[in-house]
Phi, psi and omega in degrees: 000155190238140198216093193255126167269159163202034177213156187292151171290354183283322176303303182221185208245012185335294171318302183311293187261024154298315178281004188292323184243027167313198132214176178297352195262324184288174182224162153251142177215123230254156188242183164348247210273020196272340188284356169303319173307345181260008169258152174344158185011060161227168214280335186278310192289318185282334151284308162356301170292335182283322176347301206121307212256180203250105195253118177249173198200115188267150197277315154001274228287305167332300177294331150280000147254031149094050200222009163305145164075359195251007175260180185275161182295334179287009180238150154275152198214101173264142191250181243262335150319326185238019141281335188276319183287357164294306173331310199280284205314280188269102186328322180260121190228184180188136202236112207257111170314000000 
């Protein structure tokens, strides 16, 4: 299943409790303002990286909030191409609020 955010984790508790029902089969996928979690030394990337899952990042919503070169090396930062092939890989999504 594919597990798309799009609000900060500072904000709402989306993030929290996305990792709450993940499983090892799932993926993530940080959004708008959900990709401040994957940058470095903050309270968030180090759960994230703890998970288990295959953590992705759109390079977009990075690059519009001034946040090049600052994620950790452990996520991928995919660009609107390989968001539509994440889509195609998993029959199953869930768009977490």
């Amino acid at each position: 299943m594919l597990h798309t955010i799009s609000t900060s984790p500072f904000q709402t508790q989306a993030l929290q409790r996305c990792l709450r029902y993940i499983s090892q089969d799932d993926e993530i996928l940080l959004v708008q303002d959900a990709v401040i979690a994957g940058i470095e030394k903050n309270t968030w990337c180090e759960s994230i990286k703890d998970s288990g899952v295959k953590i992705y990042l759109l390079a977009a919503d990075i690059a519009a909030r001034g946040l090049s070169g600052k994620v950790n090396d452990a996520f991928e930062v995919i660009d609107f191409e390989g968001f539509v092939a994440l889509t195609v890989k998993h029959e199953t999504q869930m768009k977490w609020a």
